[in-house]
C-alpha positions in Angstrom: 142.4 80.4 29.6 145.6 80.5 32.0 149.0 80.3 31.9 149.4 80.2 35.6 150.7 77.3 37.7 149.1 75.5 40.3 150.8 75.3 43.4 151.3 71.3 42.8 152.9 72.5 39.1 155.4 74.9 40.4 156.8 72.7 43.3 157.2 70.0 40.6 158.8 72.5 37.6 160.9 73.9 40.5 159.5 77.7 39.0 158.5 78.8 42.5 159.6 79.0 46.3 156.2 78.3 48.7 153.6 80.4 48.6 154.8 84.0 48.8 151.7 85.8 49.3 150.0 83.8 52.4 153.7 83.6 53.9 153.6 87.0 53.7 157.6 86.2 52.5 159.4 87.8 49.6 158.4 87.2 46.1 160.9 84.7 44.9 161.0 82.7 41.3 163.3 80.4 39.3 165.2 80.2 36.1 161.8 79.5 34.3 159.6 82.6 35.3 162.5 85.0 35.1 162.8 84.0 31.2 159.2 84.3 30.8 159.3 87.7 32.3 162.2 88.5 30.6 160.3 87.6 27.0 156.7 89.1 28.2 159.2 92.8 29.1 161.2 91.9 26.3 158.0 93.2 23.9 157.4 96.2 25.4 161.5 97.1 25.3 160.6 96.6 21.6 158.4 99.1 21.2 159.8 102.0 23.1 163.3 100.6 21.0 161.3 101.3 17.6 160.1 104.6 18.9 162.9 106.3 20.1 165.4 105.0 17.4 163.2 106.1 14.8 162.6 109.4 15.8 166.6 110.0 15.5 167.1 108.6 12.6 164.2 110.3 11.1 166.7 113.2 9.3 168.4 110.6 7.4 165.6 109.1 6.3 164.5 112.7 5.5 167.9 113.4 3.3 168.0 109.7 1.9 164.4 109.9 0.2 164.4 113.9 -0.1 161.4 113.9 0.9 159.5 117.2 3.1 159.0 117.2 6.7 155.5 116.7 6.3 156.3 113.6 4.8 159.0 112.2 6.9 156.9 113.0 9.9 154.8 110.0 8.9 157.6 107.7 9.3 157.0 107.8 13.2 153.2 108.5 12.7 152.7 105.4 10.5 153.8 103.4 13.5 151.3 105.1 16.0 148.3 105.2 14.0 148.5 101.2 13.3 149.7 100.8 17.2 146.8 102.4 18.8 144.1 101.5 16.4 144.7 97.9 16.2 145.5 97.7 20.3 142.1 96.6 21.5 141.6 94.4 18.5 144.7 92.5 18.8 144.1 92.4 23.4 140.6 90.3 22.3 142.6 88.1 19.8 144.6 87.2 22.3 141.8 86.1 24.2 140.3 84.3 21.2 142.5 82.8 19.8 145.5 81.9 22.0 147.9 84.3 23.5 151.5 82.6 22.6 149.7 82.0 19.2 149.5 85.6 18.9 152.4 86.7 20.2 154.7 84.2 18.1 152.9 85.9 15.1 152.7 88.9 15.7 156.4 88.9 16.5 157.3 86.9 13.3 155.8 89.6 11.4 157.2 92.9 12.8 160.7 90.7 12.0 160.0 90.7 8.5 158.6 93.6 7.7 161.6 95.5 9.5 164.1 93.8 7.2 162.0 94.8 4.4 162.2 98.5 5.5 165.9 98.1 6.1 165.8 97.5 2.2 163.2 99.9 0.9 164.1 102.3 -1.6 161.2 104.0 -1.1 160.0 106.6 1.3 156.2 105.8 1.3 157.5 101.6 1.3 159.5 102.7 4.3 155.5 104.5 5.7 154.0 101.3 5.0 156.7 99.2 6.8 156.0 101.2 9.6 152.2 100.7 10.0 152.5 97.3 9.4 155.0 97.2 12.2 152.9 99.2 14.2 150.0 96.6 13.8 151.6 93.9 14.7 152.9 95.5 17.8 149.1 96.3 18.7 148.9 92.5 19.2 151.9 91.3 20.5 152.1 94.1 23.1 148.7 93.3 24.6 149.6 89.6 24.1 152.7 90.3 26.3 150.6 91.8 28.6 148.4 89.5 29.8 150.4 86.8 29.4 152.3 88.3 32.5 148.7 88.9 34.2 148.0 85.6 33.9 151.3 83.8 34.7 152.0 85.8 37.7 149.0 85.7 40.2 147.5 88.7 41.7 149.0 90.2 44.8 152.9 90.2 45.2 153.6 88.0 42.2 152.1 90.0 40.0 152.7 93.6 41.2 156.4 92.8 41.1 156.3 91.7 38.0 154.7 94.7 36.5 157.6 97.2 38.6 160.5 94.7 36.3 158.1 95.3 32.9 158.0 99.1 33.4 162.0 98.8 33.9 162.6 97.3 30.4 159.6 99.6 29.2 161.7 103.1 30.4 165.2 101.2 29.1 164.5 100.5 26.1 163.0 104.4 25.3 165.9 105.7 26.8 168.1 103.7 25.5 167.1 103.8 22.0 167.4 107.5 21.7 171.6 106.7 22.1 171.2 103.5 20.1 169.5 105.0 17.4 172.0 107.5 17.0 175.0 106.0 16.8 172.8 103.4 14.3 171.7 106.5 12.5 175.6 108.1 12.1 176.4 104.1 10.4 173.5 103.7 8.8 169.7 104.5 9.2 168.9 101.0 8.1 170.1 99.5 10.9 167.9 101.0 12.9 165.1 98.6 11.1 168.1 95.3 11.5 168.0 95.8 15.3 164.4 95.6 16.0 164.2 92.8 13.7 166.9 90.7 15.5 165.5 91.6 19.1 162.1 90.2 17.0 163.4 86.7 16.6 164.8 86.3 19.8 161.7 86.7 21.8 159.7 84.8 19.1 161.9 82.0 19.2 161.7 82.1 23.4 158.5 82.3 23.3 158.4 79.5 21.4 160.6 77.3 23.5 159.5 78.7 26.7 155.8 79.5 26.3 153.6 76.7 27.6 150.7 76.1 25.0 147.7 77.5 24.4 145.2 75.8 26.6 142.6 74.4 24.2 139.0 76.1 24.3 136.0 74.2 25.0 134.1 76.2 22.1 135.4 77.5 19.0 136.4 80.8 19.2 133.9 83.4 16.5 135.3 86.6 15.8 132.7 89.5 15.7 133.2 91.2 12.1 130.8 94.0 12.2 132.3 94.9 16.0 135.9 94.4 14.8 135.3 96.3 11.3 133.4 99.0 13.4 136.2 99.6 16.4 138.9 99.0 13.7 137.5 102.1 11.3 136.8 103.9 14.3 140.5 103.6 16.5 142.0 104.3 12.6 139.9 107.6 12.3 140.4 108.8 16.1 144.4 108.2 16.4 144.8 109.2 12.9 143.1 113.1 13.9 144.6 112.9 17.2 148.4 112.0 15.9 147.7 114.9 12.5 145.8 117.7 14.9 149.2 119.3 15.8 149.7 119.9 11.7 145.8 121.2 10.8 145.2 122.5 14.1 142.5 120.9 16.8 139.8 123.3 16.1 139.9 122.7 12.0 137.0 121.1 10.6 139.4 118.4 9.2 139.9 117.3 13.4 136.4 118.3 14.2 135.1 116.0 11.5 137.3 113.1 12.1 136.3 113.5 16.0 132.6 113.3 14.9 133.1 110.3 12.7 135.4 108.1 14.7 132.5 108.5 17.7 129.8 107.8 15.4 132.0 104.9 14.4 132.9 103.5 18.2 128.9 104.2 18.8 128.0 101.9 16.0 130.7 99.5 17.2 129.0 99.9 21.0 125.6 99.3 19.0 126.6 96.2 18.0 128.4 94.2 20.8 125.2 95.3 22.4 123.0 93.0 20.4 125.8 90.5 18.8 125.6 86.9 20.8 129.5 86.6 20.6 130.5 90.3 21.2 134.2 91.4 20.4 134.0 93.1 23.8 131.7 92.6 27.1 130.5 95.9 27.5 129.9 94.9 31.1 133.8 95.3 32.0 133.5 99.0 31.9 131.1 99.2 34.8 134.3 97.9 37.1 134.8 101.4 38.2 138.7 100.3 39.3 139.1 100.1 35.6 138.2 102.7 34.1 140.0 104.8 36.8 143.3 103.0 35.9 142.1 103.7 32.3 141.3 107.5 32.2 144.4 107.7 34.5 146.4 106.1 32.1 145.2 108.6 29.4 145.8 111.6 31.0 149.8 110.4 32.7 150.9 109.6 28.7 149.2 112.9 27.6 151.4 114.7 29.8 154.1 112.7 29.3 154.3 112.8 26.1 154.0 116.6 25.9 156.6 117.3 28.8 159.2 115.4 26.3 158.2 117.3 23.6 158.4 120.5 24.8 161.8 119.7 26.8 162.7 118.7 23.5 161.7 121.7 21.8 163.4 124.1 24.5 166.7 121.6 24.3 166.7 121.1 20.6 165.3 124.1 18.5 166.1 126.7 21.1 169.3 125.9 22.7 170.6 123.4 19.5 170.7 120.4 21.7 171.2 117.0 19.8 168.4 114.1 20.5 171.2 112.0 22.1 172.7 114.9 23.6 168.8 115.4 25.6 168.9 111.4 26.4 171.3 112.5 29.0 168.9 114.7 30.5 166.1 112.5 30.5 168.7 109.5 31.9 168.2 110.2 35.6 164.6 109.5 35.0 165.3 106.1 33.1 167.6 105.4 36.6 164.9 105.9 38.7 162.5 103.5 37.0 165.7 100.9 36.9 166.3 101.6 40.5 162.4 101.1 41.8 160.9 98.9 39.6 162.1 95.9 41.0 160.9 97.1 44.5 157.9 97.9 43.6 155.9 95.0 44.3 157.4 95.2 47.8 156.5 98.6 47.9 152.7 97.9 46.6 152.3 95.0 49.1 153.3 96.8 52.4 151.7 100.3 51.6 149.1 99.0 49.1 148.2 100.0 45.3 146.3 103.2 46.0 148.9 104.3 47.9 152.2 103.8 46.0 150.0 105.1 43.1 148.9 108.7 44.4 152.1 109.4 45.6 153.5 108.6 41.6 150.5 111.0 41.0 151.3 113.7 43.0 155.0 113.6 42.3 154.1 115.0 38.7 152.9 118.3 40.1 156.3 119.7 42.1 158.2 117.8 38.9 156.0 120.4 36.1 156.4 123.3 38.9 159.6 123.4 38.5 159.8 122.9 34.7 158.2 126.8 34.6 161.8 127.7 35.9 163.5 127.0 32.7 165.5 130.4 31.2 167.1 131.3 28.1 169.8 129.2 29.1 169.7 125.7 30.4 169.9 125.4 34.2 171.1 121.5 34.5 171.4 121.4 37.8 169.4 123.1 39.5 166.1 122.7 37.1 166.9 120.0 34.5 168.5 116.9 36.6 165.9 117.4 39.2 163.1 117.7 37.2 163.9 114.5 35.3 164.7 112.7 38.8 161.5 113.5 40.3 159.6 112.7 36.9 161.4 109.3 36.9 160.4 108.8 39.8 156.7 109.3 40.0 156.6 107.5 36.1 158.0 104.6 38.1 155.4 104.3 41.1 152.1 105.1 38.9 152.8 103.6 35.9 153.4 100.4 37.4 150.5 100.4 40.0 148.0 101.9 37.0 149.1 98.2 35.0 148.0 96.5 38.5 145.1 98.4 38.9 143.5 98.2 35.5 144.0 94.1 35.4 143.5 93.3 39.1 140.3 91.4 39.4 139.7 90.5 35.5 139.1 87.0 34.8 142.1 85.1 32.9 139.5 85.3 29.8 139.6 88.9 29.4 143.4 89.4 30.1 143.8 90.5 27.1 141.4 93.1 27.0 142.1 94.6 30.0 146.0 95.2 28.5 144.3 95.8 25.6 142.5 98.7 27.0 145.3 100.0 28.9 147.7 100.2 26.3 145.1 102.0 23.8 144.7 104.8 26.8 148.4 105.2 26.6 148.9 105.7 23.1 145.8 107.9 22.2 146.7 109.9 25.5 150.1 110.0 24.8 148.7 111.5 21.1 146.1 113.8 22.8 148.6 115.7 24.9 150.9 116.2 22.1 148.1 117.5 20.5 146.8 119.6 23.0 150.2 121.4 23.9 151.2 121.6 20.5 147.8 123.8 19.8 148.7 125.8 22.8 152.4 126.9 22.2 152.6 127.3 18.3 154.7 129.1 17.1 157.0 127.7 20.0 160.0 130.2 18.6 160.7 131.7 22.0 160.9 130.6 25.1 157.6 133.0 26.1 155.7 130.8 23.8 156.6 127.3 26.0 155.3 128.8 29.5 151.5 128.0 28.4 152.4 124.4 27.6 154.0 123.6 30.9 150.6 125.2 32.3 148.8 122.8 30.2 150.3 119.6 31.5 150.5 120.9 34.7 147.0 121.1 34.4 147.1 117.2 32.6 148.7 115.8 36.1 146.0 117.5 38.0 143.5 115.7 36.2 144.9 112.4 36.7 144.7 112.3 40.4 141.7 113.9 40.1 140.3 110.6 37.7 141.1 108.9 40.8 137.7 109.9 42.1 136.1 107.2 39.8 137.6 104.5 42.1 134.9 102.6 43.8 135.6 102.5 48.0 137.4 99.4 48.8 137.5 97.7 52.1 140.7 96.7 54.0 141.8 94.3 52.6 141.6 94.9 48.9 143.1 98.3 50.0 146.4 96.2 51.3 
C-alpha cells in the first residue's frame, strides 16, 4: 500500500522534475509534493505545539481549577501516557486500515476534543481532554509518518524530506513555548482553540490533497488479544516511566509496574507469535539497522528531554527565569534545525546516512561538556548560547538521519510500523531520561545538586553512539 508516484504519474501530475536520484541532480518537487509535505510536517508541528504550549499555561490552569501540583502535573502527563501507549497501535492501523483514513480521523478528533477542553469547567475533564488528545496524536503522528516514507522514495527524496519534517518538528516546540505564553497571559483556553484550528487545516488538506487509500486485496483483521495485550502493556510502562520522577524509580509502585508492563508486552510477543494475522511481524526486529535507529532514538530523547529539564530547572527555580524568557535560550538551537534541515538530504546523499548521523551523535558530547560549566549565575555567552547552538545542531543531523535509518528498507506495508516504532522510542525515552535524571538530582535546590544530572546525560549521549554498534556492516553502496 503506496502513496508514491510512478515516474509515468509524476511527469503527467507535473509533481516531479526527472529522476533526481539516478541523475545524481538536486532533489526538486512541485506545488503538489511541497503541500503534502507541508500537511505530513504539519502533524508533528502539532504535537511539539500542544507540548510546549501546555506546559506554560499549566499555572493557570493550576490557579483556575485550584487544584495541587500533583494534579496539574497530569495535565501534560495525560497527553504523554495516551501518546506513547497508543503509538505502535495507531503506526499498524495505519497500515490496516488506510493511512489518509487515519490521519483524517485521527485529526478530526484531536479538533474536537480540544474545543471541548477550551470549555471544561473541570480540572480532571480538562485530564481527560488531554489523553484523548494524546491518543489521537498516537495515530495521526505515525500516520504522518509514513505517509512521507512512502510518498517520497528512498534515497534523496526521502532523506530531504525527513531534514524539512524535523524543521517544523523543532518550530513548532520552540515556538509554542512563546505562543503559549502570550496565549496563557489572554487566556489559557486558547491554548486548546489554537491546536484545534491548526487540526482542521491539515484535516481538511489532507482531505483535498491526500490521494486515496489504495484498496487491499484482503480484508484487513485486527489482532484483539495482540492489540489489548501491547495496549495494557505501553499504558502500564509509560504510565511508571512518566510517574517514577514523583514515587521515585526504585519504589515498589515503579518496580511493579516495570514487572507488569513486561509480563504484559511478553504476553503480547506470545501471541503475535502464534496469531495467523499478527498485529506486528516480529520478524522486523531482526533488521539490525532498525533497531539501532530505534535504541538510538531512545536514548537521544532521554537525554534530550532531561538536558531541558534540568536547564530549565537551573534557568527557572534557581535564577527565576520565566518559560518564555528560557525559549530564548533554547532559540539558537531551534535556528540550527531551521538552517540545516532543508540541506540535509544533500548532506546525507554526498557523505551518506552513517556519517551525517555520528557526527549529530558525537556533537552531543562537547555540547553536555560544556553544560558542567554552568555557575551560580548564568554565563549566556560564553556557556548558554553555545551550548544550545551546538545542541541544535547535532538534534538536527541525528534526528533526521535516525527517521531515515529506522524506515529505509521497510516495505510500503509496514510504513507505519516502522514510524510507529520510532516514535514510541522517542516518547518513552524521552520519559526515561526525565526519569532517570530526576532520581539523580532530587532535591535539585542548589546548583551542587544539578552537576550529577549533566553526568547522567552525558553518560545518555555516550550510549547512543555506542547503540550504533548494533548496525549490521553495509557495503558501498548502501553506505552512500
Amino acid at each position: 500500500m503506496s502513496t508514491s508516484l510512478t515516474p509515468d504519474e509524476q511527469k503527467r501530475d507535473g509533481d516531479a522534475v526527472a529522476g533526481p536520484a539516478a541523475a545524481g541532480g538536486p532533489v526538486r518537487w512541485k506545488a503538489r509534493q511541497w503541500i503534502l509535505l507541508f500537511i505530513f510536517s504539519g502533524a508533528i508541528m502539532l504535537d511539539g505545539l500542544e507540548n510546549s504550549m501546555i506546559a506554560v499555561a499549566i499555572p493557570e490552569i493550576q490557579a483556575a481549577f485550584g487544584v495541587s501540583a500533583a494534579t496539574a502535573q497530569w495535565v501534560p502527563g495525560a497527553y504523554i501516557l495516551a501518546f506513547g501507549a497508543f503509538l505502535l497501535l495507531g503506526g499498524r492501523c495505519a497500515d490496516l486500515f488506510g493511512r489518509k483514513r487515519v490521519f483524517v480521523v485521527g485529526m478530526a478528533v484531536f479538533a474536537v476534543i480540544s474545543l471541548l477542553g477550551a470549555f471544561a469547567d473541570d480540572a480532571l475533564l480538562i485530564i481527560v481532554t488531554r489523553f484523548v488528545k494524546g491518543m489521537a496524536a498516537g495515530f495521526t503522528a505515525p500516520a504522518a509518518m509514513s505517509l512521507l516514507a512512502t510518498t517520497f522514495r528512498e534515497g534523496p527524496e526521502r532523506n530531504k524530506a525527513f531534514g524539512i519534517f524535523n524543521v517544523f518538528e523543532a518550530s513548532g516546540y520552540s515556538s509554542g513555548l512563546l505562543i503559549g505564553g502570550l496565549l496563557a497571559a489572554l487566556n489559557w483556553r486558547t491554548t486548546f482553540v489554537l491546536p484545534a484550528v491548526v487540526a482542521v487545516l491539515l484535516m481538511l488538506g489532507a482531505l483535498k490533497f491526500l490521494p486515496k487509500d489504495e484498496p487491499r486485496t484482503e480484508r484487513a483483521r485486527l489482532d484483539i488479544g495482540g492489540a489489548l495485550t501491547l495496549l495494557l502493556g505501553m499504558l502500564l510502562l509509560v504510565f511508571t516511566v512518566v510517574s517514577a520522577p514523583e514515587v521515585g524509580l526504585g519504589s515498589w509502585r515503579s518496580i511493579g509496574g516495570f514487572v507488569l508492563s513486561a509480563a504484559l508486552l511478553v504476553a503480547f510477543v506470545l501471541i503475535e507469535r502464534r496469531v495467523a494475522d499478527p498485529l506486528i511481524r516480529l520478524g522486523i526486529f531482526r533488521d539490525r539497522n532498525i533497531v539501532a535507529a530505534n535504541v538510538s532514538s531512545f536514548l537521544l530523547y532521554g537525554g534530550a528531554m532531561a538536558f531541558q529539564f534540568v536547564l530549565a530547572l537551573y534557568l527557572q527555580n534557581m535564577n527565576g527565569w520565566e518559560p518564555w524568557h528560557m525559549s530564548f535560550v533554547l532559540l539558537p538551537a531551534g535556528l540550527m534545525v531551521v538552517v540545516i534541515g532543508p540541506k540535509l538530504g544533500d548532506l546525507m546523499e554526498r557523505f551518506g546516512v552513517n556519517k551525517v548521523l555520528m557526527v549529530g551523535l558525537i556533537s552531543f558530547i562537547p555540547c553536555y561538556l560544556l553544560l558542567l560549566r554552568i555557575g551560580p549565575e548564568p554565563a549566556l555567552w560564553t556557556v548558554l548560547v553555545p551550548v544550545s547552538v551546538i545542541w541544535g545542531f547535532g538534534f538536527a543531523l541525528s534526528l533526521a538521519a535516525l527517521m531515515v535509518s529506522g524506515t529505509n528498507g521497510v516495505s510500503d506495508q509496514e510504513q507505519g510500523l516502522a514510524a510507529g516504532l520510532l516514535n514510541s522510542s522517542l516518547q518513552v525515552g524521552g520519559a526515561f531520561g526525565l526519569a532517570v535524571v530526576t532520581a539523580v538530582i532530587v532535591p535539585a535546590v542548589q546548583l551542587g545538586d544539578l552537576y550529577p544530572g549533566v553526568w547522567v546525560i552525558l553518560g545518555f549521549a555516550v550510549l547512543t553512539l555506542l547503540a550504533q554498534g548494533l548496525r549490521r556492516k553495509t557495503t558501498a553502496d548502501e553506505r552512500a
